[in-house]
TORLUM-43620 format. One record per residue: residue in three letters; residue number from 0; x, y, z of N, C-alpha, C in turn. Coordinates in steps of 0.1 Angstrom, whole numbers, plus 5000, padded with zeros to 4 digits. Each point is the difference from the previous one (the first is absolute). Layout:
<atoms>
(atom 'ALA',NUM,(X,Y,Z),(X,Y,Z),(X,Y,Z))
...
</atoms>
This chain:
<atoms>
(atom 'UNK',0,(2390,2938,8258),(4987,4995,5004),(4992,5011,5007))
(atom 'UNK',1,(5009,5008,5009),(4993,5010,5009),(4992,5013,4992))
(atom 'UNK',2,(5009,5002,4990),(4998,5011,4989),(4987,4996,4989))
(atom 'UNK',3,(4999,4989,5000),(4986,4997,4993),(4985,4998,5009))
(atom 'UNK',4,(5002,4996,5009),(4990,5002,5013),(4993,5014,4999))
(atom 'UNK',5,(5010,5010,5002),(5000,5013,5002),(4993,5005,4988))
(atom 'UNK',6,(5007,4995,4987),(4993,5006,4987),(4982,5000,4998))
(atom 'UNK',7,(5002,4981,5006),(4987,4993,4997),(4988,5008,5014))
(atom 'UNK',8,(5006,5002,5009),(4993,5009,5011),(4993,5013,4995))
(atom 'UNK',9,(5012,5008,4993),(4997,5015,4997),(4989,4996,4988))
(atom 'UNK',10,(5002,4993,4990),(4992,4995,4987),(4980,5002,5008))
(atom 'UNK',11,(5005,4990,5013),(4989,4995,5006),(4987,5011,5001))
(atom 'UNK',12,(5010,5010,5008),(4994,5017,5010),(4993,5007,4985))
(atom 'UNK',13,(5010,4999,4989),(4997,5011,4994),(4986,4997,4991))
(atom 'UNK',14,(4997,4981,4997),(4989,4998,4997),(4991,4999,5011))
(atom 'UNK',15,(5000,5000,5011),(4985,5005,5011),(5003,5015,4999))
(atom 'UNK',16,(5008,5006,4999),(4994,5015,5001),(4996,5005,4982))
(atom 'UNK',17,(5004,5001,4993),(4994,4996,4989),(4983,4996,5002))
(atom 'UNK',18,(4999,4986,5002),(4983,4997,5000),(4994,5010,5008))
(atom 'UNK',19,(5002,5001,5014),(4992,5014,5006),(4998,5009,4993))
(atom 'UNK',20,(5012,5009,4995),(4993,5010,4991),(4991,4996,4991))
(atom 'UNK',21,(5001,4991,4994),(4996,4995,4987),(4981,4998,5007))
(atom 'UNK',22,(5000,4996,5009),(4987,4998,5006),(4993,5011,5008))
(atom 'UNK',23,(5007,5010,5003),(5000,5012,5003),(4993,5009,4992))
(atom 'UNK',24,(5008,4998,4986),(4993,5008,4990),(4983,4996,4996))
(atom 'UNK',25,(5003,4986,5001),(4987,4999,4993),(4988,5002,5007))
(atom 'UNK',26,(5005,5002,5020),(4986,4998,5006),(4998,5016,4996))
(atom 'UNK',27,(5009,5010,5002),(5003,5013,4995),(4986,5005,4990))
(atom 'UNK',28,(5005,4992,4988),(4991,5000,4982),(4984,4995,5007))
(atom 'UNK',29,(5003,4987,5009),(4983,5002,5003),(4991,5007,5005))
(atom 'UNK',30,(5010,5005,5009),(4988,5009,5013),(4999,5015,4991))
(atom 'UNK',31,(5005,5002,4989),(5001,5017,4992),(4987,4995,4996))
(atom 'UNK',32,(4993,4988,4996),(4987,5005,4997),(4986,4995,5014))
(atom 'UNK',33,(5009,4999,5007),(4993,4995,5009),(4984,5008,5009))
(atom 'UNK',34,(4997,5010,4989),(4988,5013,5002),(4987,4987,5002))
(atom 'UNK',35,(4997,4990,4996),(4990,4993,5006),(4989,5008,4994))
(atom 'UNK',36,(4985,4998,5003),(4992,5004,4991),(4992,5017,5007))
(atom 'UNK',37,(5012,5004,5008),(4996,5012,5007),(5005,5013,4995))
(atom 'UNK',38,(5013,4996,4994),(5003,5013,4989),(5008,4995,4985))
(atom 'UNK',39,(5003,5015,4991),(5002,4995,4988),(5008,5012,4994))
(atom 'UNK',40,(5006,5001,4993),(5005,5013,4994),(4994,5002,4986))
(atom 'UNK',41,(5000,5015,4999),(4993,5007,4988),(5006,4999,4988))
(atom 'UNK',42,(4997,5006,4988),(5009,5003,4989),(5012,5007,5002))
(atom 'UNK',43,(5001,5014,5012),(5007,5005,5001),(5011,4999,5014))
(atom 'UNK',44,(5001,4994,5001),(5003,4989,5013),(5001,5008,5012))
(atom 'UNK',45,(4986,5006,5003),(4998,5001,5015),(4991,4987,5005))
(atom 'UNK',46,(5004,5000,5010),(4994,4991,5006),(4985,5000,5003))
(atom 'UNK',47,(4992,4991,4998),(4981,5004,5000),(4997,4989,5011))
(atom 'UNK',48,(4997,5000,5013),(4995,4989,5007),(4985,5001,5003))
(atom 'UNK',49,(4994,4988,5000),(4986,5001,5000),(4993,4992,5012))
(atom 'UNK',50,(4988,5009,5007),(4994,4991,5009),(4985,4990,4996))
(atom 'UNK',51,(4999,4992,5004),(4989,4993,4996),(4993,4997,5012))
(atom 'UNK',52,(4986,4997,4998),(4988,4997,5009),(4987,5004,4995))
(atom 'UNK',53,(4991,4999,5008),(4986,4999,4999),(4989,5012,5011))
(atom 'UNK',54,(4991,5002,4993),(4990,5013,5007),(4987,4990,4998))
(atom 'UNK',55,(4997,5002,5012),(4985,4993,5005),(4989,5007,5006))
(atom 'UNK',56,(4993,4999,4999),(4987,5011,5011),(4987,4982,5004))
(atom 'UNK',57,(4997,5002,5009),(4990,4991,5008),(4983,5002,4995))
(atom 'UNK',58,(4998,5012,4994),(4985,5000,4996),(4998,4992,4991))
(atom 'UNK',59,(4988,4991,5001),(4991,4994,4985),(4997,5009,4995))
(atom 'UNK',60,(5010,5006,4989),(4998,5006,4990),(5007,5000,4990))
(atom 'UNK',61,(4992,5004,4987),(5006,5000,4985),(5001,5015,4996))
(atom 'UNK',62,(5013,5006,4998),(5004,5012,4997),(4994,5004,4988))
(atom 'UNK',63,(4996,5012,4997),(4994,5005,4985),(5014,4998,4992))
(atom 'UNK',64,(4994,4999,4985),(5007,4995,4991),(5013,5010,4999))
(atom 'UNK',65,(5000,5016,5001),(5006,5010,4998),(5012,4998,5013))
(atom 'UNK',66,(4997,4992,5013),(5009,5000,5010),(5013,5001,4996))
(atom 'UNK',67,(5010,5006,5010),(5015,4997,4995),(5007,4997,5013))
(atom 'UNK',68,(5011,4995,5006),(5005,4994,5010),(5015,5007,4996))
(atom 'UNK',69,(5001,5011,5013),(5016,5004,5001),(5011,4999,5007))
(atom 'UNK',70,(5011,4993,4999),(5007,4996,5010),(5010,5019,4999))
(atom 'UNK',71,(5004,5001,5015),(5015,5007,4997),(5007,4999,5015))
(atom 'UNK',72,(5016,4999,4995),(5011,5001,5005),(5001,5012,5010))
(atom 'UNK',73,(4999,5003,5008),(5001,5011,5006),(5015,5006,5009))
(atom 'UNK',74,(5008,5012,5000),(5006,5001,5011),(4991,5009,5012))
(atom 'UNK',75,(5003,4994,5010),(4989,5006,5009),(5008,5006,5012))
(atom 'UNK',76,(5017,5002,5002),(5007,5004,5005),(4997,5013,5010))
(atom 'UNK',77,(4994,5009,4991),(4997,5017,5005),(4986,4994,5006))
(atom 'UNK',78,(5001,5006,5016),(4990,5006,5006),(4988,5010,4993))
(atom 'UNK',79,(5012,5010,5001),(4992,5014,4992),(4997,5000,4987))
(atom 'UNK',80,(4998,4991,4991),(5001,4999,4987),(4993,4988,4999))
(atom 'UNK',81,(4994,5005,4985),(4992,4988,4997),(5009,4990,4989))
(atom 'UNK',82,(4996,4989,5004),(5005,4986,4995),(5009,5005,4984))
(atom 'UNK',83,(5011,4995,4997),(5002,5001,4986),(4999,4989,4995))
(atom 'UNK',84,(4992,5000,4985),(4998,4990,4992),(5016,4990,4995))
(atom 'UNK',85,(5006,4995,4999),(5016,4991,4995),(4987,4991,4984))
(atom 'UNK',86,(4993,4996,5003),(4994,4989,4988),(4984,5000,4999))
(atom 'UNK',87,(4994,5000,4991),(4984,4995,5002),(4999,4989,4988))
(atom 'UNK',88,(4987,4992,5005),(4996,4992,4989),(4987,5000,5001))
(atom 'UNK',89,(4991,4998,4988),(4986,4995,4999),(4997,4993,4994))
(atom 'UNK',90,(4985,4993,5008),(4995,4986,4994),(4987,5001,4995))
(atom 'UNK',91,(4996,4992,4991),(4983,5005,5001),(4998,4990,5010))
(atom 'UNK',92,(4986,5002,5003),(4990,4997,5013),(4989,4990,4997))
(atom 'UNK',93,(5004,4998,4983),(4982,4997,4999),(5002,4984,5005))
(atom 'UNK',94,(5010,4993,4999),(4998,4986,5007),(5003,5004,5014))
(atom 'UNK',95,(4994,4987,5011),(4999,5001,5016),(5013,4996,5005))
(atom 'UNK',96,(5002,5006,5009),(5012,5000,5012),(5007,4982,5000))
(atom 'UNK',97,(5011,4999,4998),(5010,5004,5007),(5006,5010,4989))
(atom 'UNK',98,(5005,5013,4999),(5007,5005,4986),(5014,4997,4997))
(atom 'UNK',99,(5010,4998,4997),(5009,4994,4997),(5008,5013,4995))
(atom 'UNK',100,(5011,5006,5004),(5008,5008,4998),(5015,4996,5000))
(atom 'UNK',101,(5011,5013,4990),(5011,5003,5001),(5002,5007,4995))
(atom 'UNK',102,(5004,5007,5012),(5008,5015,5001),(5014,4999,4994))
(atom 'UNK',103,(5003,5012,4991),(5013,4998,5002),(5011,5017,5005))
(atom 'UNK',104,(5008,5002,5002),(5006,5009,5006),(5015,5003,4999))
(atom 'UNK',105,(5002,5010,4998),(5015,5002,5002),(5011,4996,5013))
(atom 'UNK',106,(5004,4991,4996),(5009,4997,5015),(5009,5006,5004))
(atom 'UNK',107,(5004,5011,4994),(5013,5012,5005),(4990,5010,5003))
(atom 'UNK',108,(4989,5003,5005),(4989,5008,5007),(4997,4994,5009))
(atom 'UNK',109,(5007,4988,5011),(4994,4998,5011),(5013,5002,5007))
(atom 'UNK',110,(4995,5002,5014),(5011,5007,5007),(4998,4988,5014))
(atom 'UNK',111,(5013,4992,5006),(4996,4994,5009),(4990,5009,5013))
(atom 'UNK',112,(5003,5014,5002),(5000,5011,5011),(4983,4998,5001))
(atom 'UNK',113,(4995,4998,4985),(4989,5007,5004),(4990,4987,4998))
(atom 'UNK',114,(4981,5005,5003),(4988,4993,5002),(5000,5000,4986))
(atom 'UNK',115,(4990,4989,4997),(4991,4995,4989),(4991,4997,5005))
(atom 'UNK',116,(4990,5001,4993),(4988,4992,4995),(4991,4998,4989))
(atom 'UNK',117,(4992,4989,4999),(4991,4996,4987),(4985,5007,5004))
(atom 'UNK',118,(4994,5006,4991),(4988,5009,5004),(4990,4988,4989))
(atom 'UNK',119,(4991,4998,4998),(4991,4998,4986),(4987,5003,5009))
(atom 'UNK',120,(4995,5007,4984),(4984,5005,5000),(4997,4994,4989))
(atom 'UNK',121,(4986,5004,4999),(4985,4991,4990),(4994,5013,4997))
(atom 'UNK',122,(4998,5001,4988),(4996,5015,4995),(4988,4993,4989))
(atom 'UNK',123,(4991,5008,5000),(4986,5000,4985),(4996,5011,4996))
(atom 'UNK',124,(4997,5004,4991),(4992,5013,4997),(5004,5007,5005))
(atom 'UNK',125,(5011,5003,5007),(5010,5014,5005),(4994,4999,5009))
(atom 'UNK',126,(4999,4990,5012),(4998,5001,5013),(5009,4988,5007))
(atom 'UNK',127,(5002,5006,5012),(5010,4983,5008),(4987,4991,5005))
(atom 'UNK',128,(5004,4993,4994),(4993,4987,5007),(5005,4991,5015))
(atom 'UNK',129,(5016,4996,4996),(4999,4994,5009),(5018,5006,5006))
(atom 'UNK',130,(5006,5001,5011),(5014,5003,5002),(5007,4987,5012))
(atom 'UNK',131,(5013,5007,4999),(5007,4989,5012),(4998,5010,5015))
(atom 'UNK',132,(5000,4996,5007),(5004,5006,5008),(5011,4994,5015))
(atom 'UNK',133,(5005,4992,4999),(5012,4994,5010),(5013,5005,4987))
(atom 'UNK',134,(5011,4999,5008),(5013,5001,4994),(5006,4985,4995))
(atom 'UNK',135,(5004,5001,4992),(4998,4989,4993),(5019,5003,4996))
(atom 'UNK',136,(5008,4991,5004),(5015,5002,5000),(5000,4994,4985))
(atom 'UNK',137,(5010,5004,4990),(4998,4995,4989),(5017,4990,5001))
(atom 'UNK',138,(5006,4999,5009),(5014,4993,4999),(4993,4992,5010))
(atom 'UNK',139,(4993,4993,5006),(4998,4996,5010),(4998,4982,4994))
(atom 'UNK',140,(4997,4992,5012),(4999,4987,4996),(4988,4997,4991))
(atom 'UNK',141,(4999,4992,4989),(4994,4998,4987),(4991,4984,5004))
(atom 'UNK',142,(4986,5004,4995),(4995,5007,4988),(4994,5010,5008))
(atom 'UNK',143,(4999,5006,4992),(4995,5018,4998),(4987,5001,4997))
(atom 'UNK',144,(4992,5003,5012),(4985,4999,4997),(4993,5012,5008))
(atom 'UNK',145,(4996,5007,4986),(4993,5017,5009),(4986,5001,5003))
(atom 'UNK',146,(4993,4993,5010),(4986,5005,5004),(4998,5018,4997))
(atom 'UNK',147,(4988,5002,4993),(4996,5013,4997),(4980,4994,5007))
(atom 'UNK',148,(5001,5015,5004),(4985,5004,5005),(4996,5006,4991))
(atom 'UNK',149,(4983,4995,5001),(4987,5012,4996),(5002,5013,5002))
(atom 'UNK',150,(4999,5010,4994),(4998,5015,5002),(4985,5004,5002))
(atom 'UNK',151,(4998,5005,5011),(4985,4997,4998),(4994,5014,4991))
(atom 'UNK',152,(4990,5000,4997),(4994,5013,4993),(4996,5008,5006))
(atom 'UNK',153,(5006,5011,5002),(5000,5017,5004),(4983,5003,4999))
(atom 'UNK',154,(4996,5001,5016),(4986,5009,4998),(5002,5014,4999))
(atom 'UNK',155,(4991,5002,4987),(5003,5017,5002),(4992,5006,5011))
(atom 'UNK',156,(5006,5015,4999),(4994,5012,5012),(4991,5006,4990))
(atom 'UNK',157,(4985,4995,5001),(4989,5008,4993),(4996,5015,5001))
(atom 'UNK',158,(4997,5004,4990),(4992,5012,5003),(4989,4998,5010))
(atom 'UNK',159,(4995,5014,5006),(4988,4999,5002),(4985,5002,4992))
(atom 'UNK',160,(4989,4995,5002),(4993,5000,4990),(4997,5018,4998))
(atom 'UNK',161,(4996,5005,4989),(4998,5015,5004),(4988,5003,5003))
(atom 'UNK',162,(4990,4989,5004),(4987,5003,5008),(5002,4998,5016))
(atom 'UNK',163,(5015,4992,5004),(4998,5000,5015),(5005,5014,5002))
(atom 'UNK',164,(5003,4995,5013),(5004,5012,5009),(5012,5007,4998))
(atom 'UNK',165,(5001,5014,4995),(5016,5007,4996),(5008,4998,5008))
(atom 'UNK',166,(4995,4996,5011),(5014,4997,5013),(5006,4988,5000))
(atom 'UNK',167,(4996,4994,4993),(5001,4983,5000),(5015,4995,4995))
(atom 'UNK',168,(5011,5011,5009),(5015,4992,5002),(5002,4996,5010))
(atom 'UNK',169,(5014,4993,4997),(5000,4992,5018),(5007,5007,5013))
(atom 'UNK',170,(5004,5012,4990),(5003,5010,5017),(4990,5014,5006))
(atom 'UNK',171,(4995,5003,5008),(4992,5006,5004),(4987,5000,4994))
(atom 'UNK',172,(4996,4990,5002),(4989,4993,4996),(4991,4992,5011))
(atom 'UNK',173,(4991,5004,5002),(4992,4994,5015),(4994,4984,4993))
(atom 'UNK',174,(5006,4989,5003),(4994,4988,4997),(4992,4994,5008))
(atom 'UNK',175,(4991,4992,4998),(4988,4993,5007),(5003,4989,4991))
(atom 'UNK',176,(5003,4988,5013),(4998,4985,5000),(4990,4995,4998))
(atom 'UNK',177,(4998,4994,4987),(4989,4988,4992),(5001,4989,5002))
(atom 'UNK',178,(5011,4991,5003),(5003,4985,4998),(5015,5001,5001))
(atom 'UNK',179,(5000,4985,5005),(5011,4996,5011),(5000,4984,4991))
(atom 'UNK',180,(5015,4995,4992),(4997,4991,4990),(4989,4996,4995))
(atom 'UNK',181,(4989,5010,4993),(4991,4995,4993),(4987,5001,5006))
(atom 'UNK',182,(5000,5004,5018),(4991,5001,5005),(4995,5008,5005))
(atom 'UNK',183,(4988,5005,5000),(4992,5015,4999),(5005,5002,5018))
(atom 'UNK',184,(5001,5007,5004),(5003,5010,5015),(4991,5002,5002))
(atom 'UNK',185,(4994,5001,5013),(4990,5007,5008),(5009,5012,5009))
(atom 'UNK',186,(4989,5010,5007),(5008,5010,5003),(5008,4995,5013))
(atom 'UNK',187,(5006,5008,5009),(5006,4996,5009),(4993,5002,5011))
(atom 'UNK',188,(5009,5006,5012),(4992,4999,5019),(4991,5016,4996))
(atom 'UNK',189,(4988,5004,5002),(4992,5012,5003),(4998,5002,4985))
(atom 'UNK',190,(5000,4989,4986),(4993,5003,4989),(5012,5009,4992))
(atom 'UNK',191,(5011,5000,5005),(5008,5006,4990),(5009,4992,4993))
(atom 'UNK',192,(5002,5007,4984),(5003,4993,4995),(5015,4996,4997))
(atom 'UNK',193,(5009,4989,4996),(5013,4999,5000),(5007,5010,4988))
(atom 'UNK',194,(5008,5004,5002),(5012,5010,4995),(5010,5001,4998))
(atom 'UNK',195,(5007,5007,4988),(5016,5000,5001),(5005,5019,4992))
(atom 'UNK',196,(5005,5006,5005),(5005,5011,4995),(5016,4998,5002))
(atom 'UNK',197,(5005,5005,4983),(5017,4996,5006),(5005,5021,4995))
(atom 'UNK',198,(5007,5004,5006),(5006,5013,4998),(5013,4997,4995))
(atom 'UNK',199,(5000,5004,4992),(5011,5003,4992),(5014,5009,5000))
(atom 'UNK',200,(4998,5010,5010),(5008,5006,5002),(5009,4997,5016))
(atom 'UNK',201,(4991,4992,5008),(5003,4991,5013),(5004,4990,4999))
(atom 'UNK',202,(4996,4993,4984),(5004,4985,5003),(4990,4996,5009))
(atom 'UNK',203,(4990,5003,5003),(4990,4992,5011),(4992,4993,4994))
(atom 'UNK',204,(4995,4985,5011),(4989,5001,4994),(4987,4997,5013))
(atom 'UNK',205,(4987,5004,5001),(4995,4998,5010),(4981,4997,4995))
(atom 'UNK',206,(4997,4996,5009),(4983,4999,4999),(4995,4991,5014))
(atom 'UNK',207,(4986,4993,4996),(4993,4995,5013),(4999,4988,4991))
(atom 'UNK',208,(5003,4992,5009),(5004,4982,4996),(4990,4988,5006))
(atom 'UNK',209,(4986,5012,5011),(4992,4996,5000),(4995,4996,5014))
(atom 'UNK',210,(5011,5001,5007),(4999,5006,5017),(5012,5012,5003))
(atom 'UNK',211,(5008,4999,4995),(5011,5012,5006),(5004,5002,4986))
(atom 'UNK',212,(5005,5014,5005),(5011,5007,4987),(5010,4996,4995))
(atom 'UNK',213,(5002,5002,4992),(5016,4995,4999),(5011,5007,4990))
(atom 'UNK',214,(5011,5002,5001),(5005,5009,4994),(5017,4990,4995))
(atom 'UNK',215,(5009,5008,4995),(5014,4993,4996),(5005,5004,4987))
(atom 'UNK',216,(5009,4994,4994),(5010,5002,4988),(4994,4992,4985))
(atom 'UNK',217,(5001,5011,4988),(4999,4988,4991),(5010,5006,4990))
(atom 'UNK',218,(5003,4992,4990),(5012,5001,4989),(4992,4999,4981))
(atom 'UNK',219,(5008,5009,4996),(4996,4999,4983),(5010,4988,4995))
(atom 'UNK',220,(5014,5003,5008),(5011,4996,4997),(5002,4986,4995))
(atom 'UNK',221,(5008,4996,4987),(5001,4983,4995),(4993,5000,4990))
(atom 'UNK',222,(4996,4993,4997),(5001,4995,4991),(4984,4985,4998))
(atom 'UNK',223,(4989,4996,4989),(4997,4988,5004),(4996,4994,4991))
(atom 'UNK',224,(4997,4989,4997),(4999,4993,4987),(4982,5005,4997))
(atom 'UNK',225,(4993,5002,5008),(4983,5001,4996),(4991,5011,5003))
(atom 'UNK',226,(5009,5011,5004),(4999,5017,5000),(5006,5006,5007))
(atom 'UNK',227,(4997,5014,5004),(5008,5008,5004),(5006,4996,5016))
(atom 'UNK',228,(5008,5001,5003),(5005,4998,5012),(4994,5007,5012))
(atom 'UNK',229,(4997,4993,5011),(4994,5005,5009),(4999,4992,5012))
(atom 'UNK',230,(5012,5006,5008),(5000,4991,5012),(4998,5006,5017))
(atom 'UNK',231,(4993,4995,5012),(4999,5003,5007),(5008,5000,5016))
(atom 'UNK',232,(5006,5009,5004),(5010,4997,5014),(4992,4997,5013))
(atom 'UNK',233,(5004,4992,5008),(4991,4998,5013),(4990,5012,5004))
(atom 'UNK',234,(4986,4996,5001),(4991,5010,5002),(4996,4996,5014))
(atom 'UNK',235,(5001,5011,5007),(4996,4999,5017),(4983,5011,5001))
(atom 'UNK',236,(4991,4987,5008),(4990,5006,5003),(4997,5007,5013))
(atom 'UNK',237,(4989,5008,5006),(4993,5000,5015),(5000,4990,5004))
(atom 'UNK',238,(4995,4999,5012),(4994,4988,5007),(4988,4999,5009))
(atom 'UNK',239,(4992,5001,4992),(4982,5002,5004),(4998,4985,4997))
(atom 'UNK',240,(4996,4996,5010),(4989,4987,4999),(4987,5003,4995))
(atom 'UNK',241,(4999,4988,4989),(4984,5004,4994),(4994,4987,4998))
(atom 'UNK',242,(4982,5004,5005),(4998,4988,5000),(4994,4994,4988))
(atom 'UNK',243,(5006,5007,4984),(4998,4998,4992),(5007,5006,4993))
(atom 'UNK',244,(5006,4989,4983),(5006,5009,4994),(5015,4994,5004))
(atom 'UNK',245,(5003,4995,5009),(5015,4992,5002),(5004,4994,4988))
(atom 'UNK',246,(4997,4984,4998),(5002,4991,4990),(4997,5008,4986))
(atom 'UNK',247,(4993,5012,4995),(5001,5002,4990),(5010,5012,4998))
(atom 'UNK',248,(5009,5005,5014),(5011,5002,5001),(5012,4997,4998))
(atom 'UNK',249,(5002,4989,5006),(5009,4993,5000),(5005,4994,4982))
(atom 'UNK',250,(4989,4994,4989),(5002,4997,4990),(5001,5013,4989))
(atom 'UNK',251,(4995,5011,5005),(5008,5017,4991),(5013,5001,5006))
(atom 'UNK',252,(5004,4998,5012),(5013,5005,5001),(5011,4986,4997))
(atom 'UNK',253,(4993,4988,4998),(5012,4991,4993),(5002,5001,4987))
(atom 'UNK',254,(4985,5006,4994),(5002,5000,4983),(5008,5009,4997))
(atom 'UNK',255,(5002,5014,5006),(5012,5009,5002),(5009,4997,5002))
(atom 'UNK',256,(5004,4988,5006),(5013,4995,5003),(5005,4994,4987))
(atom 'UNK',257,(4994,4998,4990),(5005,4986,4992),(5004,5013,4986))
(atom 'UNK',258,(4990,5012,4998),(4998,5004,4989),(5013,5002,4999))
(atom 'UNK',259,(5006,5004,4980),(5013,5001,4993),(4999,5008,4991))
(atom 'UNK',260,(4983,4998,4992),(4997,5010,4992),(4985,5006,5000))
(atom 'UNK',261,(5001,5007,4990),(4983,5006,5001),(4994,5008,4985))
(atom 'UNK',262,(4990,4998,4997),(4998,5007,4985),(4989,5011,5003))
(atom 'UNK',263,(4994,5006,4993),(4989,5010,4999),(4989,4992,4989))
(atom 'UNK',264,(4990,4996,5004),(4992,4990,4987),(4996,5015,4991))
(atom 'UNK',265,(4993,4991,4990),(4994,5012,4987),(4987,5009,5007))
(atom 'UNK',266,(4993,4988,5013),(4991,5009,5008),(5003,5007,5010))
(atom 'UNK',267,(5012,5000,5001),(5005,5014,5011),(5003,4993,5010))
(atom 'UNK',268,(5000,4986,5002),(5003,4991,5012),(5014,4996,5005))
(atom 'UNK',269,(5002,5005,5010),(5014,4994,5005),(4999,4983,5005))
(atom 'UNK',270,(5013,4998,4994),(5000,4986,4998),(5012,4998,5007))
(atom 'UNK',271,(5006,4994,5014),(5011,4994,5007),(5002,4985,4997))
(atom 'UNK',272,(5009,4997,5000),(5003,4989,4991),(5013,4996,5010))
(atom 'UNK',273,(5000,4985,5002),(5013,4991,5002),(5000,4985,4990))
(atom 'UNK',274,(5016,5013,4992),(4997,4991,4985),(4990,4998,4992))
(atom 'UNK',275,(4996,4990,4993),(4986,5005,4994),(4987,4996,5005))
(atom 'UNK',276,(4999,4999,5014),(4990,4997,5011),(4997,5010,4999))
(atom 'UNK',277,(4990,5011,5001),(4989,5011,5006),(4995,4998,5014))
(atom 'UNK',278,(5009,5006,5010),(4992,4998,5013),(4994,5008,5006))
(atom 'UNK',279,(5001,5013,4994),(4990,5016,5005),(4998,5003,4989))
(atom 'UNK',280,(4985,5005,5001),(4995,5008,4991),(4990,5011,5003))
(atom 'UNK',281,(5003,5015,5000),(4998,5011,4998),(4992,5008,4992))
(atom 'UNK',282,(4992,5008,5006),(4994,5008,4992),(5002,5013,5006))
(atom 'UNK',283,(4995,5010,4993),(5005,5019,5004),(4986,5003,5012))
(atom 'UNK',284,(5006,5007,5007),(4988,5002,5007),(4984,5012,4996))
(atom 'UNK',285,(4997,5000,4999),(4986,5009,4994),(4997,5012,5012))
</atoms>
């Protein structure tokens, strides 16, 4: 009796361990395809995983028909080095935002160590229209939605006309103030008029602001979306009281404060600019 217990015991173990494996295998068989709709394998069985989401921009607007919408994968790891491409895709543009993408990418080219990011731009007629500009994690929590900005349109740096004045560049060039956003200037304290001379080899820049002098730092340096770059460092004046000529002080040396860029018009006019605002405007002195 004891000897059949024992049999019917061991009989017992060997079918529960038996079903384990047996249940084992099969969760095994399911989860091998278990890639879900985020990756897939090729003909040649590397592995291809792909990201999905959407590129948006906020303007009421309809892209020209030629537009194209670019997503890419970026490693962004190196400091000193520019971004390397891993994947790109393009879309056309001619229907409106939201754009609907999938990237796909090699998945033995990502390295836990290093940065990623998703870049997309808006291109027409071989010009950027519109870019991203935040970092945009591409493993990050889902959905995947890339705000891109307007680029705005580049003011050129005009010639001068060749009937003004041959001096009419913006360095060592005697300027006389015309208008202050749009509005004509009167002269300053004792009838003289407002001014700006910048030296080029000092980096200075100095003139009469319409009771006292004033002098300080300016920069070519950077870069700006609506002309040449041109920025000014704290300018320190005299300190003459006048009993005229203050208040139309005070709004020349704030409009100096704000300027970023500046052009040369086709009439030989200097043009200071914050953004595509015009807040000084210049003429050569005679």
């Amino acid at each position: 009796m004891r000897m059949v217990v024992g049999t019917l015991r061991r009989a017992s173990l060997a079918v529960a361990t038996l079903s384990v494996m047996l249940v084992a295998g099969l969760l095994q068989a399911c989860g091998g395809d278990s890639a879900g709709n985020n990756a897939g394998n090729n003909a040649g069985g590397d592995e291809v995983t792909w990201i999905e989401g959407t590129v948006i921009y906020r303007e009421r607007m309809r892209l020209p028909p030629n537009a194209s919408v670019e997503v890419e994968l970026q490693d962004i790891s190196r400091a000193d080095a520019p971004a390397e491409t891993l994947a790109t895709v393009a879309l056309p543009g001619d229907a409106g935002p939201p754009y609907a993408f999938r990237i796909e990418y090699d998945n033995k080219r990502i390295d836990a160590r290093h940065r990623y990011a998703l870049r997309a731009e808006i291109h027409a007629g071989g010009k950027l229209l519109f870019t991203s500009t935040e970092h945009i994690d591409p493993f990050g929590d889902a959905p995947i939605e890339i705000l891109v900005s307007r680029v705005p349109e580049p003011v050129a740096v005009l010639s001068p006309d060749p009937a003004a004045s041959p001096g009419a560049v913006l360095e060592g060039t005697h300027w006389l103030l015309q208008s202050l956003d749009g509005e004509a200037v009167d002269a300053g304290a004792g009838g003289k008029p407002l001014d700006l001379l910048l030296d080029a080899q000092e980096q200075r820049a100095s003139g009469f602001s319409g009771c006292n002098r004033f002098n300080g730092g300016y920069s070519r340096e950077g870069s700006s979306g609506h002309g040449a770059a041109l920025r000014f460092g704290p300018l320190a004046g005299t300190l003459m009281a006048c009993a005229e000529g203050t208040g139309l002080e005070r709004r020349y040396l704030d409009a100096l404060g704000v300027v970023d860029n500046f052009r040369i018009s086709a009439k030989g006019q200097l043009e200071l600019a914050a953004g595509t605002n015009v807040v000084a405007v210049f003429s050569t002195a005679q």
